[in-house]
Steps between C-alpha positions, in 0.01 A plus 500: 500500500254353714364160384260501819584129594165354663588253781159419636291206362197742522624721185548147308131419551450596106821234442256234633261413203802536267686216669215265648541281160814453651390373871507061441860570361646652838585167601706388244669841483632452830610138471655589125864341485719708469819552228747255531843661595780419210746308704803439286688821659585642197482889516337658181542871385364758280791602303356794373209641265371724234196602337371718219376847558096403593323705243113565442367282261471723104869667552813437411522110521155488314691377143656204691422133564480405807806276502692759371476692881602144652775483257631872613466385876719202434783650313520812730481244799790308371686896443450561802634177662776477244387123459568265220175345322624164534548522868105504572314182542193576475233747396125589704288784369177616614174612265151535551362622180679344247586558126354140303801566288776471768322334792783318629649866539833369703601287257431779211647815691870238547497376143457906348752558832804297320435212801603160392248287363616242757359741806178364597208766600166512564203708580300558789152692575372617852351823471667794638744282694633289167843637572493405837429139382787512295707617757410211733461241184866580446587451913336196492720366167820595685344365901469160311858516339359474148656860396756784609420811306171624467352774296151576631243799370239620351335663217126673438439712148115673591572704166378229271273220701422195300103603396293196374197473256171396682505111586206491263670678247804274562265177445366640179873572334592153664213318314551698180829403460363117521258589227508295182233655267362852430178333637657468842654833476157669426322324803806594719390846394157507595578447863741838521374726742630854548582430869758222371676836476567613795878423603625321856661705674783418782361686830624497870208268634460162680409220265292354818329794558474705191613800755754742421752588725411865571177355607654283685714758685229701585263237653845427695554889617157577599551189711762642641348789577780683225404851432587693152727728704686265593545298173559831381778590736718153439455542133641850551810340742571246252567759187690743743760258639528350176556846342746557793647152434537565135673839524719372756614216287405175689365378202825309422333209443365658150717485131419732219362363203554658148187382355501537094312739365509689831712833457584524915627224696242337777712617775187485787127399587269733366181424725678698801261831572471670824163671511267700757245330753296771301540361164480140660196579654336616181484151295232312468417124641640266240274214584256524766259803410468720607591410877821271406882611636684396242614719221796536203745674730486244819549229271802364361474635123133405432283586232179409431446448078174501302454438166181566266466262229204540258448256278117513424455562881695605774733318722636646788829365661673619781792362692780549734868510426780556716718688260883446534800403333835356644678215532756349771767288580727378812755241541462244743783242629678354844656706671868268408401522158512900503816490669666279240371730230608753723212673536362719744122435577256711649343321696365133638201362422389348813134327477202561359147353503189546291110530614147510308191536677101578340577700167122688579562638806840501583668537186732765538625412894782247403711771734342465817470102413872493396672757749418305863554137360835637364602691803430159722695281219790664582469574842508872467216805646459816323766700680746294293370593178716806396362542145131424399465452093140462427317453144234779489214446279295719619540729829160410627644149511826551686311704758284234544815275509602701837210545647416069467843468658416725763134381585494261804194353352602424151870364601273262712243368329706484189847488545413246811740710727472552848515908444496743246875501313505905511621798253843469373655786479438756257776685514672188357213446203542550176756768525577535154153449399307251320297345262239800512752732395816324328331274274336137506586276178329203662801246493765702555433656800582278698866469436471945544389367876746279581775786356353813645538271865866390442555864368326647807675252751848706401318839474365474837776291700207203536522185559185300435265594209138362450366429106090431485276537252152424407422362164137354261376242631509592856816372523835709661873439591753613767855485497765574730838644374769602709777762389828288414843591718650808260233527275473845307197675315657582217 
């Protein structure tokens, strides 16, 4: 596939108005400290990892609640690892949208898990990298010698969001439950309006912008001068090596799940679909009409909803979902601890930083932030990097990902490098495919990311694998993992 990498500043030209906001921060970017280094020489591992089949949203998890899948992750983790309960410290799980009833989700998914009351968890939200902040919330509890055994995942549940009465309507049922008299009841009364109606409803979109992401990522590839052929032609990589992945069982990182009321066992992802550049070529623009790149198929499991409410008059919602199911789970310890176990992990979890830069304009780059300030942490160039695992939201964004990392022009006047960083490369990317194509339950992909590396690592006789994603908020991470001495992919 040819993803037409432009290397001279003069095809970036359109790039320039996008980023110019930007311009009095180039300064600061290039004196921005960086990570401190974890010093106390303790070597910690990824023992190993599972996650639930990732399923479209409406299927067979659709009965469930939410900490149900995180329970399931846990239990088939500790199966897998042949660990006791009362061995593991501590518990970190990732969600973005969250259920009001269980919104301390960790804590939830242990107690319905059979976890002692006396194991401490907690929740964490950071968009589509919330697993990854678990991961590195639980390396940080161990780097500072407060724990030993850490659970970190994730969980998302897209098949029922939390949808909210209108704020108005919310103040009016707020105020009549305050109400004393009939009188005050009555005059509540008066001030309904049929638009009090309309629900909130949860959408992919900035809160500082009011901009949903597909808009987002297709001010971002036109920038990049990204064409729909070749958004097109990743999205159609990313569901063939997965298929190939799939039927050549890599995916040992997945458990079944006997879900009740479900007649077949969950046994894989159901998103996977290899299509035709034809049949690609054929959809419509989701978002920008009717010149915009972005469609259903180069986008990880989007749909775009809209509901017609008439109450008296018409109300017209529409919004944007990314619909998938899953949840995920790893265990995370020092290296001596997994030996006194006896336990054979997968890999080590070397460093990691995080970076956030304008959520407008830049909000889906946190790769090409992330990637170079990693790679210079550690003292490493992209010929080291044997396996690249990175989050795909939308293809139009990771080939604007590569082609940042491989302009001269933006590596310089944002990344505050001396030249560009280059292409990594690609026969190294995503191998197994991706978000696009496997699935994206916001929180738990990350933990998929850091599996499918340690996983690939074995697969592939590598050495060195690179994590990144980007996340809401214009904010990203980047990890480095590197395959543990015996490690299998089983």
């Amino acid at each position: 596939m040819n993803f037409r990498i432009i290397q001279s500043k003069t095809n970036y030209l359109s790039a320039t108005s996008l980023f110019r906001r930007l311009e009095h921060r180039q300064l600061a970017t290039q004196v921005a400290a960086q990570p401190k280094r974890n010093n106390n020489g303790q070597n910690i591992v990824l023992v190993d990892g599972v996650r639930t089949p990732f399923l479209t949203s409406g299927t067979s998890y659709s009965n469930l609640m939410p900490h149900e899948l995180a329970r399931h992750s846990l239990l088939s983790l500790l199966q897998k690892s042949r660990l006791d309960k009362e061995l593991i410290d501590y518990i970190v799980y990732g969600s973005v949208i969250q259920e009001v009833k269980t919104s301390n989700i960790a804590r939830e998914a242990a107690l319905s898990a059979g976890f002692s009351d006396k194991t401490p968890a907690h929740t964490v939200t950071m968009a589509c990298i919330s697993s990854n902040a678990a991961i590195t919330t639980g390396m940080g509890l161990i780097a500072t010698n407060t724990y030993d055994v850490i659970v970190a995942g994730g969980v998302e549940f897209m098949s029922d969001v939390p949808i909210r009465h209108s704020r108005k309507m919310r103040a009016l049922m707020l105020k009549a439950n305050k109400a004393k008299s009939l009188g005050q009841r009555l005059s509540l009364l008066s001030t309904f309006r049929p638009g009090f109606l309309a629900p909130e409803l949860p959408a992919v979109a900035e809160f500082s912008s009011g901009e949903t992401m597909g808009h987002s990522a297709d001010r971002l590839a036109s920038a990049f001068n990204v064409t729909r052929r070749e958004q097109d032609d990743y999205a159609l990589r990313s569901h063939t090596l997965a298929k190939q992945a799939q039927e050549k069982g890599y995916f040992t990182d997945l458990v079944p799940f006997k879900v009740q009321g479900v007649d077949k066992v969950v046994d894989k992802d159901n998103g996977i679909r290899v299509s035709t550049p034809e049949s690609l070529a054929k959809l419509r623009p989701a978002f920008v009409k009717p010149y915009g790149t972005i469609t259903a198929a180069n986008a990880s499991f989007l749909v775009i909803i809209t509901i017609l409410h008439l109450y008296n008059c018409l109300i017209i919602i529409s919004f944007e979902l990314f619909q998938s199911d899953g949840a995920s789970a790893c265990l995370v310890m020092t290296e001596e601890k997994a030996k006194e176990l006896g336990l054979k992990p997968k890999a080590f979890l070397r460093d990691f930083l995080y970076v956030s830069q304008d959520p407008v304009n830049q909000l889906l780059l946190g790769p090409a932030y992330g990637i170079p300030k990693l790679l210079k942490k550690v003292g490493l160039g992209l010929k080291d990097i044997d396996t690249w695992e990175i989050h795909e939201a939308f293809a139009g964004q990771i080939v604007a990902n590569l082609k940042a990392l491989d302009s001269e022009w933006f590596c310089k006047t944002y990344l505050g490098l001396n030249e560009k960083v280059g292409t990594p490369d690609l026969s190294k990317w995503n191998n197994w495919g991706g978000s696009l194509s496997i699935g994206h339950p916001f929180a738990a992909t990350g933990v998929r990311l850091c599996m499918h590396t340690a996983n690939r690592l074995v697969r592939e006789d590598g050495k060195f694998g690179v994590v990144a994603a980007c996340a809401a908020g214009g904010q990203g991470v980047a990890m480095l993992i590197e395959r543990y001495p015996g490690a299998n992919a089983d």
